[in-house]
C-alpha positions in Angstrom: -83.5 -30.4 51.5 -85.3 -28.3 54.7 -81.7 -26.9 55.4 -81.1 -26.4 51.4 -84.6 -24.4 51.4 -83.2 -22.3 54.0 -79.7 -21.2 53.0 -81.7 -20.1 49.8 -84.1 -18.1 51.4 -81.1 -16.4 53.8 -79.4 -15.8 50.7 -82.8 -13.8 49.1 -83.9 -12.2 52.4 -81.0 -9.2 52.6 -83.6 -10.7 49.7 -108.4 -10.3 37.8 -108.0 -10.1 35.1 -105.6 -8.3 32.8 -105.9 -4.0 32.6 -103.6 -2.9 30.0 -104.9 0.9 30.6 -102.8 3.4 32.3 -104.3 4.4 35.7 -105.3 8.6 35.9 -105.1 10.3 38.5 -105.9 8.6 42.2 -107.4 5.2 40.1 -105.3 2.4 40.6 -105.9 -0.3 37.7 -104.9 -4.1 39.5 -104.7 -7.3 37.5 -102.9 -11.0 37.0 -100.8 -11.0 34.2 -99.7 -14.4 32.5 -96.2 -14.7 32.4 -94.0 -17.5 31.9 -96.4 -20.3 32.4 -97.1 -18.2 36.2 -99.1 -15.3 37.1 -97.7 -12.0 38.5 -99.7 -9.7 40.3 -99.4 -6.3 39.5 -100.9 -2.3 39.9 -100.9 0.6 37.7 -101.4 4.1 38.3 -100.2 7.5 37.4 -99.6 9.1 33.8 -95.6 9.9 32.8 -92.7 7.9 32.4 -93.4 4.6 34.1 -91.5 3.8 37.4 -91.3 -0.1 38.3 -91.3 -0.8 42.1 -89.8 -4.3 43.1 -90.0 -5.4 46.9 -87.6 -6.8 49.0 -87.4 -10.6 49.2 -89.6 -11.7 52.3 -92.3 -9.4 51.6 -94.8 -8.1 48.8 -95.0 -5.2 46.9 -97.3 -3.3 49.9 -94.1 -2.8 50.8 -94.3 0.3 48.4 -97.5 1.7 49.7 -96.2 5.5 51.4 -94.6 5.5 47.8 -97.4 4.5 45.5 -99.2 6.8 45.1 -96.8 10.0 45.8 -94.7 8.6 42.9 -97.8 8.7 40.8 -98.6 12.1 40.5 -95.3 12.2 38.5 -94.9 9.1 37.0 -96.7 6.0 35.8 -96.1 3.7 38.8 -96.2 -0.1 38.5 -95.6 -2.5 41.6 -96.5 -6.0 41.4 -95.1 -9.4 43.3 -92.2 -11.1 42.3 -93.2 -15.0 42.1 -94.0 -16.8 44.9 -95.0 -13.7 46.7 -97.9 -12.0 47.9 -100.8 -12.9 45.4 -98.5 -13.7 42.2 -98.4 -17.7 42.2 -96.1 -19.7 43.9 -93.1 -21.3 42.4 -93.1 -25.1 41.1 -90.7 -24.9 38.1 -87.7 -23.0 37.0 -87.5 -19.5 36.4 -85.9 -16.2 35.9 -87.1 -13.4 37.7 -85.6 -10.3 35.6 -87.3 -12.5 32.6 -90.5 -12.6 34.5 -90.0 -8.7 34.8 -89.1 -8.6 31.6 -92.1 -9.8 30.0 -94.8 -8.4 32.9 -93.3 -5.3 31.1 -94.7 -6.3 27.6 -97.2 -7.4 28.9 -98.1 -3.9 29.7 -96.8 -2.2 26.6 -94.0 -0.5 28.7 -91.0 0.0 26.3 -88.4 1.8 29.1 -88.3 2.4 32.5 -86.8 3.5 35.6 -86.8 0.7 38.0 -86.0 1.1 41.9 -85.2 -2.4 43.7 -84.8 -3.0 47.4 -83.2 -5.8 49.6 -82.9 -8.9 48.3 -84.4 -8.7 45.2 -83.0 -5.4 43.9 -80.4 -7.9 42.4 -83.8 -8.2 39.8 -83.3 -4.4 38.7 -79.3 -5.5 38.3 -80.2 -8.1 36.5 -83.1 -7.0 34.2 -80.8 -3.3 34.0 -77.4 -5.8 32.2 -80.2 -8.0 30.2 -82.1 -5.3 28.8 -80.2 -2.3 29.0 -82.2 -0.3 26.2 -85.4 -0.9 28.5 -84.0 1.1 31.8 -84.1 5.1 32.0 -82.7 5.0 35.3 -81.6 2.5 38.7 -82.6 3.3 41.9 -81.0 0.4 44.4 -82.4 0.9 47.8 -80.3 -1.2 50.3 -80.1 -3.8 47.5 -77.6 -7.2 46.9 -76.4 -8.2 43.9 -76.5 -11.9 42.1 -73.1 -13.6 43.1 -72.1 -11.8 46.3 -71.0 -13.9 48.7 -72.8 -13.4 51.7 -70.8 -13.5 55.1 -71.1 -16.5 57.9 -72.1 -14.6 60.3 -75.2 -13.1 58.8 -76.3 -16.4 57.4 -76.0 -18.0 60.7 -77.9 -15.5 62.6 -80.8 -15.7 59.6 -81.2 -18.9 58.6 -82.5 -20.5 62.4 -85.4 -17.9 61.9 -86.6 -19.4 58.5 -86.5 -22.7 60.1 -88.5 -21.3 63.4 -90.7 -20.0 60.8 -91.5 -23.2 58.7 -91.5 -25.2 62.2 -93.3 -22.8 64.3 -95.3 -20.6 62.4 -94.5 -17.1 60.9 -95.6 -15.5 64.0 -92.4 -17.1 65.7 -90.3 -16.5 62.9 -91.3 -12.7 62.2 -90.4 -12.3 66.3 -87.0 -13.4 66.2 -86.2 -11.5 63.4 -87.5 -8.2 65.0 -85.2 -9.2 68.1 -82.2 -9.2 66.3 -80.6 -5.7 65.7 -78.2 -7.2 63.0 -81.4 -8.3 61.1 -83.7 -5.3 61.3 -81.7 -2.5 62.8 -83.4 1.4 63.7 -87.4 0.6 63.2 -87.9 2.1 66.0 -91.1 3.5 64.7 -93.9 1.0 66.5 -96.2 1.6 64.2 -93.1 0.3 61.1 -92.4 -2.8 63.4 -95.7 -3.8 63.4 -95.9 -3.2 59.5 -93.2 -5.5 59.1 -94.1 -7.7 61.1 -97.0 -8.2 59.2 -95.6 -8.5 56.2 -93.4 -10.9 56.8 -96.0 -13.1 58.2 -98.7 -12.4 55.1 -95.9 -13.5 53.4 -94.3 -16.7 54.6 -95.2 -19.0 51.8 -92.9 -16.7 49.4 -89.8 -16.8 51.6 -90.1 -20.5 52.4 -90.9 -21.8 49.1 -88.2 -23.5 46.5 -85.8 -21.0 45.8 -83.6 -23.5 44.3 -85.8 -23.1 40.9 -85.0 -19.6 40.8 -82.1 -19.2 37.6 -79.2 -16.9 38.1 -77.7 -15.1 35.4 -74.2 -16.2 34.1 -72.1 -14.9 35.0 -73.5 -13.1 37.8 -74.1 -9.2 37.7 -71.3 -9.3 41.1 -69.0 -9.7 37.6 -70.5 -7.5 35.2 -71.4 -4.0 37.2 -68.7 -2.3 35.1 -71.0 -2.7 31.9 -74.3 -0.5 33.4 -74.3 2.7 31.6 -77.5 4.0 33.0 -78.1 6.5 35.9 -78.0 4.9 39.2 -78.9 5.9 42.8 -77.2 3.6 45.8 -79.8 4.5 48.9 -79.5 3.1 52.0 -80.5 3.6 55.6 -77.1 4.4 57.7 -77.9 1.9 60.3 -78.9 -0.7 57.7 -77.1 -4.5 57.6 -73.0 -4.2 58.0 -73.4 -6.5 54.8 -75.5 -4.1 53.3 -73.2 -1.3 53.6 -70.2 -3.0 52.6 -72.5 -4.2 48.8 -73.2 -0.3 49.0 -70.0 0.9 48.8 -69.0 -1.5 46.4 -71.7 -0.7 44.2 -70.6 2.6 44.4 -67.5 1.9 43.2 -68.1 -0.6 40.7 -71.1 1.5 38.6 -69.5 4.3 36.8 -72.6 6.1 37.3 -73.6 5.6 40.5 -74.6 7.9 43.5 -74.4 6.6 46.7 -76.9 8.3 49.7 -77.5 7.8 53.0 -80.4 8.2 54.7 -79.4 9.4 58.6 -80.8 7.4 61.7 -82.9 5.1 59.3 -82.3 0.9 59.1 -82.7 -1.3 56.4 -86.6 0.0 55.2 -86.0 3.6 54.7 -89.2 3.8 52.3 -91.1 2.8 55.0 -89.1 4.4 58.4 -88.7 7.7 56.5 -91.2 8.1 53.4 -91.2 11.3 53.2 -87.3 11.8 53.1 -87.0 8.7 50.8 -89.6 9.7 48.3 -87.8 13.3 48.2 -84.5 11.9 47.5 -85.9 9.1 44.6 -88.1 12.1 43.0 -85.4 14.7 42.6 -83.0 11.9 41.2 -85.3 11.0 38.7 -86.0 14.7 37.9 -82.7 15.5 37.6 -80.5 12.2 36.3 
């Protein structure tokens, strides 16, 4: 079951109180929305067309903070944790997360949306873009994987002994070998970004080591169904991001009739957070101008 655990958490890793109110201005609105039989943590802020952030799939969504707020002044910005992460609740029975996503969206009253997914659980926008495509303005895919891709041997193997050093060891352990492999987390050269991640990750070990073998997966896949998005779509990624990452880019890119692919020079696999500035430039004027 421990190794099980593991190869499911690999696989995701390249994965109080309800406000309803839109946020004005620099007031960001926080709550726990019931979902699902869980609770998903969320924030709102911004007036405009809402813009849904969804992390990557070891972290939270503080991922988003150098984004947050810029993206508010032109939008109405919700980020919130995917289950089992960051202060949403842990995971103990089956579920869907683009249905989770789906109905955090009700929840709030939010009818359509752009929605920008990174790492591991940008398969979520995929998935929540085929299942409900009246409900998406626009994709932004941001180093992202896809439900059904087959990931390659050799970046299982280097990822999945740091999960277990992690549920053995502690996160501290775990977040350290990760940092020390350039296939894992390539470019951050940026101290100051290393040392954000590395705190994430740790903040975060309970989502990436809990039961990802609940988590439902749509059938077929979206690896099968790409072909079928109709909707804007921007492929961003970090040029010295994951070989696997790269490779799911291209094919993305090929695959979505209306994609765009970008690359963001001398940048890894967290260009949000190695290059704000440059990322938030590139998302804004796509939006602007899809």
């Amino acid at each position: 079951m421990r190794n099980n655990i593991a190869i499911a958490t690999v696989y995701t890793a390249i994965t109080f109180f309800c406000i309803v109110s839109t946020a004005h201005g620099g007031e960001s609105l926080t709550g726990m929305a019931e979902v699902n039989g869980t609770t998903l943590y969320y924030e709102v802020q911004g007036n405009g067309e809402p813009l849904v952030f969804i992390h990557g799939g070891i972290i939270a969504s503080s991922e988003w903070d150098a984004q947050f707020t810029a993206f508010a002044e032109h939008h109405q910005v919700i980020r919130y944790d995917v289950r089992g992460h960051g202060k949403s609740a842990t995971r103990r029975v089956p579920y869907s997360d683009s249905e989770d996503l789906y109905q955090l969206l009700r929840f709030l009253k939010v009818t359509k949306a752009s929605i920008v997914g990174g790492s591991g659980d940008g398969s979520i926008a995929v998935d929540f873009a085929l299942e409900h495509p009246d409900m998406v303005h626009a994709l932004v895919l941001v180093g992202a994987v896809v439900s059904g891709w087959p990931y390659s041997p050799e970046f299982t193997q280097r990822a999945m002994p740091i999960f277990l050093s992690a549920a053995d060891e502690g996160p501290e352990k775990g977040a350290d070998l990760w940092l020390a492999d350039p296939h894992l987390i390539p470019a951050l050269a940026n101290p100051a970004v290393r040392q954000r991640f590395r705190q994430l990750f740790i903040e975060n070990y309970h989502g990436y080591l809990a039961p990802y073998y609940l988590a439902r997966t749509p059938k077929p896949p979206a690896l099968q169904r790409l072909s079928q998005l109709q909707v804007p779509t921007l492929i961003l990624l970090g040029e010295l991001d994951f070989a696997e990452v790269i490779t799911i880019a291209e094919m993305l890119s090929t695959k979505i009739a209306t994609a765009k692919k970008t690359v963001i020079p001398h940048v890894g696999h967290l260009p949000q957070m190695e290059k704000p500035e440059e990322f938030n430039r590139i998302v804004l004027d796509f939006l602007k101008n899809r």
